[in-house]
N, C-alpha and C positions, 0 to 999 in steps of 0.2 A: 749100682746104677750110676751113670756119670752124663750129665751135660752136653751134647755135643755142639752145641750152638743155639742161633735163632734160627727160627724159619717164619715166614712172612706170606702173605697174600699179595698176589700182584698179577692181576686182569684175573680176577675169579681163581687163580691156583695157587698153591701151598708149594712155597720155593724153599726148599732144605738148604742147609750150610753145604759147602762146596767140598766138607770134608766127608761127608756122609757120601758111600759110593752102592747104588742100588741099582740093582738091573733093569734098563730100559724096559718100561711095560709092565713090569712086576705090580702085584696087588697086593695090596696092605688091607687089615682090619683096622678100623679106627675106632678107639676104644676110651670111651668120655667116663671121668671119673671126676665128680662136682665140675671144677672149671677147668680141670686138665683134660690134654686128649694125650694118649698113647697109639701107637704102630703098633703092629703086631703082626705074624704071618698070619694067612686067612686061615680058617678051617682050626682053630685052634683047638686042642682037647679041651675038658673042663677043667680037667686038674692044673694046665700050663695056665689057663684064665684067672684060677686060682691066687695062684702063684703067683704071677702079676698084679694082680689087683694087693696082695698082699706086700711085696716089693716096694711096691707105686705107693702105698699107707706109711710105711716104714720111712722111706725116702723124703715124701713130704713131711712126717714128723720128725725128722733130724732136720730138715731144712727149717720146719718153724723154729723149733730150740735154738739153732742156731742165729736167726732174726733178732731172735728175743732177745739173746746173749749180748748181741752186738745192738740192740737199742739202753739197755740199761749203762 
């Protein structure tokens, strides 16, 4: 998994980094994990739900280790 930017609110919508390129009208799953949200294609199987949510755990525990690293 890698960062692609911020993305922001502005007049009620969620405005992506200008590198992220998605097809007009396309529908995404929004997929809340504690205070994170992830994208996702709609209609996802279980096992791809899986699999993300397991990524998404792994990602943010190398990201706190790394916090922690760089506070001590």
């Amino acid at each position: 998994m890698k960062l692609l930017g911020k993305a922001r609110v502005e007049n009620g919508k969620v405005e992506l980094p200008a590198n992220i390129e998605l097809e007009e009208g396309a529908l995404y799953d929004v997929i809340q994990m504690g205070d994170d949200l992830l994208l996702s294609p709609p209609s996802s199987p279980t096992n791809r739900m899986e699999r993300i949510e397991q990524l998404a755990k792994e990602s943010i525990q190398m990201h706190k280790k790394s916090l922690e690293g760089l506070a001590k």
